[in-house]
C-alpha positions as CSV (number, residue, x, y, z in Angstrom):
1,X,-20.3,48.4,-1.2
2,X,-20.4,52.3,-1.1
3,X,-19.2,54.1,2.0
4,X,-16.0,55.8,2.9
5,X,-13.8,55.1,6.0
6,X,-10.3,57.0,6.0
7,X,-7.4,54.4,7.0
8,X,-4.8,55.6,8.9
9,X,-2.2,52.7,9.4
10,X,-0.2,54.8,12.1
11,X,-0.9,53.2,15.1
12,X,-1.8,49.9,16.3
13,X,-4.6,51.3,18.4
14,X,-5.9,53.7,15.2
15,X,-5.9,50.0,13.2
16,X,-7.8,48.4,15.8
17,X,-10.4,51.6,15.7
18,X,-10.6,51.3,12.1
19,X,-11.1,47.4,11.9
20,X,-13.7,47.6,14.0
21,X,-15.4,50.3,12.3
22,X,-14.6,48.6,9.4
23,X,-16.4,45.3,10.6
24,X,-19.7,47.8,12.1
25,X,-20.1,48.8,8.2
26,X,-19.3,46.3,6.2
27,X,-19.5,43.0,7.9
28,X,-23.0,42.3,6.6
29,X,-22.1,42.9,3.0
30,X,-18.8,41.0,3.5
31,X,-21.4,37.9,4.9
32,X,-23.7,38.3,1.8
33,X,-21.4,38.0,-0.6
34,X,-19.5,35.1,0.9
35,X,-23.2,33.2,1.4
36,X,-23.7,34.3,-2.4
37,X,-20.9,32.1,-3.1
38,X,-20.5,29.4,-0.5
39,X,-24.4,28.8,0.3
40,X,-23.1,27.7,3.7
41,X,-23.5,30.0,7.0
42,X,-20.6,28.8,8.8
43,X,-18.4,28.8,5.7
44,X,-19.4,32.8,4.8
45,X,-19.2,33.2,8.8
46,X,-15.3,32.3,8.1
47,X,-14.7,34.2,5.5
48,X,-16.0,36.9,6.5
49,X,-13.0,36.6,9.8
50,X,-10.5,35.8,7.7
51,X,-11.2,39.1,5.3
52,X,-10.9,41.0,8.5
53,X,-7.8,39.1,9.0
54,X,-6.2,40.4,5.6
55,X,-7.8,43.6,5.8
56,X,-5.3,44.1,9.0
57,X,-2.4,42.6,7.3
58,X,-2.8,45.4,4.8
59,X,-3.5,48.3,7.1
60,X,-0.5,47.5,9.3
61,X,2.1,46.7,6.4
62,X,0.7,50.2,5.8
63,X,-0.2,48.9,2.3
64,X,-3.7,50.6,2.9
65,X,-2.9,53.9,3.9
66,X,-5.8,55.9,2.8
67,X,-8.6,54.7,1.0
68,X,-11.8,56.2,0.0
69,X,-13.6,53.1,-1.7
70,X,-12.5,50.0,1.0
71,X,-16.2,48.4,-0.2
72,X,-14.5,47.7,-3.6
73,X,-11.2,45.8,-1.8
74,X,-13.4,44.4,0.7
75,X,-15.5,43.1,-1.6
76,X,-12.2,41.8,-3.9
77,X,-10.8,39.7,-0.7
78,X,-13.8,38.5,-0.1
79,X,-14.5,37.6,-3.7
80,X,-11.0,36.3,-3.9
81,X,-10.7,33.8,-0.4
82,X,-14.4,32.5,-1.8
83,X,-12.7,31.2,-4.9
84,X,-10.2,30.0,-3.0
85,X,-12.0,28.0,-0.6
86,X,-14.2,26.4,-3.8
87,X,-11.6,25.1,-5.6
88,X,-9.7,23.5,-2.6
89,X,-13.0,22.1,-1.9
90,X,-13.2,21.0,-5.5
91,X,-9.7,19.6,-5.7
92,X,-10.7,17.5,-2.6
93,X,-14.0,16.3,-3.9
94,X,-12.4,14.9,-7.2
95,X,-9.8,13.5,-5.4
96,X,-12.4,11.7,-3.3
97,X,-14.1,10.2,-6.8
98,X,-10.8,9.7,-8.3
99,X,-9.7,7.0,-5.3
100,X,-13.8,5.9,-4.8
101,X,-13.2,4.9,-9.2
102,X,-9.9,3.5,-8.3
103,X,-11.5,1.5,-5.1
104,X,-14.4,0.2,-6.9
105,X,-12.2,-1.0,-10.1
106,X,-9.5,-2.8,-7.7
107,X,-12.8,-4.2,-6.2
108,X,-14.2,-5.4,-9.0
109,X,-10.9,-6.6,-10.3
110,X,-10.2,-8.6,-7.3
111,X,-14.0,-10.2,-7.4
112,X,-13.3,-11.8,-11.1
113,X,-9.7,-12.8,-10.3
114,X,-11.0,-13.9,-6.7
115,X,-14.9,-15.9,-8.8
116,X,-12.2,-17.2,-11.4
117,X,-10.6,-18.9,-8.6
118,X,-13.0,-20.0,-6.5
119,X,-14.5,-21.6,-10.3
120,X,-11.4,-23.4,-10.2
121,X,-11.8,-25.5,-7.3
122,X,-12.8,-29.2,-7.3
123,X,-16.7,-29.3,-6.9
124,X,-16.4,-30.5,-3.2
125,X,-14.4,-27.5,-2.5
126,X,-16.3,-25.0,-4.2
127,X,-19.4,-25.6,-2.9
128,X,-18.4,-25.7,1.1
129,X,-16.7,-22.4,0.0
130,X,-19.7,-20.7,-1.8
131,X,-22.1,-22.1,1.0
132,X,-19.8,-20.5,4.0
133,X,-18.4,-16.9,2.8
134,X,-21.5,-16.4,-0.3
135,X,-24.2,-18.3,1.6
136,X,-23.3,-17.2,5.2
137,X,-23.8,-20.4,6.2
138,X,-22.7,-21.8,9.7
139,X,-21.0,-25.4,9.3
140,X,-23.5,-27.4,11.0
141,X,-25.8,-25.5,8.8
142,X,-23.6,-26.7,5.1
143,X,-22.9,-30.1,6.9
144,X,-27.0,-30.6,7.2
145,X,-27.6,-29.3,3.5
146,X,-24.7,-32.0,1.8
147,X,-25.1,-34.4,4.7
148,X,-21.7,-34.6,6.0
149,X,-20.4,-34.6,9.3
150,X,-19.6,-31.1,10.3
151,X,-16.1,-32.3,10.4
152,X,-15.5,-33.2,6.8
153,X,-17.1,-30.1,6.0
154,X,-14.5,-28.0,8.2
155,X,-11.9,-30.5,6.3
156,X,-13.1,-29.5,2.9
157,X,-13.1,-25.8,3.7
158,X,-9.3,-25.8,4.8
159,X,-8.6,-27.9,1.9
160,X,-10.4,-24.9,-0.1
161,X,-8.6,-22.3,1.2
162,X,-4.6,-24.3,0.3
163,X,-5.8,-24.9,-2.8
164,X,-6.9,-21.1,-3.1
165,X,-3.6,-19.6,-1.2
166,X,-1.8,-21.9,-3.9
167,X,-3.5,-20.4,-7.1
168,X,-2.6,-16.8,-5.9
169,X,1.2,-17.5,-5.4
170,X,0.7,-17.9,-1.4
171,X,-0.7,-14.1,-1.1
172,X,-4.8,-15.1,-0.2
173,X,-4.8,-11.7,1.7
174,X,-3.3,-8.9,-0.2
């Protein structure tokens, strides 16, 4: 990133002047390298605004007075918010696993605890059960498959679900 632009951080009109001449010259090589990193447009797009950003910070705390070789800073703050923005990204992606794992394992905790119950019932009980919330079956549908009246099947079902609510301590739901 070759090229020389004098800084002058005197003024807030001269900073203005050189920002934009700064962004005429080295906005294109400030998108590359961002891309080269982020392989996203619209990421690169944003980094490449907020290198301008701290480019102007720098310039008007007059931290950047003169400066022969801006490509090489330019190119370090672009380097430098790239990083940045890949490990937040990171950090949020193995968060995302991390409570997926812990999601799945509470799942599949629940399902043995909740298949170990359910074994538990009385046969009656565990079939109207299984039938309804495995099978999706409608009631009339169970009561014409163990030919019962639709009633007793309804009867059996609330009788599964006490028995159920009893074996987890009165907490079915959570």
């Amino acid at each position: 990133m070759g090229g020389h632009v004098l800084i002058d951080g005197n003024s807030f009109d001269k900073c203005n002047d050189m920002l934009e001449e700064i962004y005429k010259i080295y906005s294109d090589r400030m998108f590359n390298l961002a891309f080269y990193y982020l392989k996203d447009k619209g990421l690169a797009e944003d980094i490449v605004q907020e290198a301008i950003i701290k480019i102007r910070e720098k310039i008007l705390k007059k931290e950047i007075i003169s400066c022969h070789k801006i490509g090489g800073l330019i190119g370090y703050i672009v380097k430098g918010l790239c990083i940045n923005l890949i490990k937040r990204n990171q950090k949020v992606i193995y968060r995302e696993i991390y409570d997926t794992e812990a999601r799945v394992e509470e799942n599949f905790i629940s399902d043995i605890i909740l298949n170990d119950t359910i074994n538990k019932l009385p046969d009656k009980y565990r079939d109207v059960f299984i039938m309804k919330f495995v099978n999706d079956m409608s009631y009339d549908e169970i009561s014409s498959n163990l030919g019962l009246s639709e009633s007793a099947v309804r009867k059996r079902m609330e009788r599964a679900r006490k028995l159920i609510k009893e074996m987890w301590g009165g907490d079915i739901y959570g």
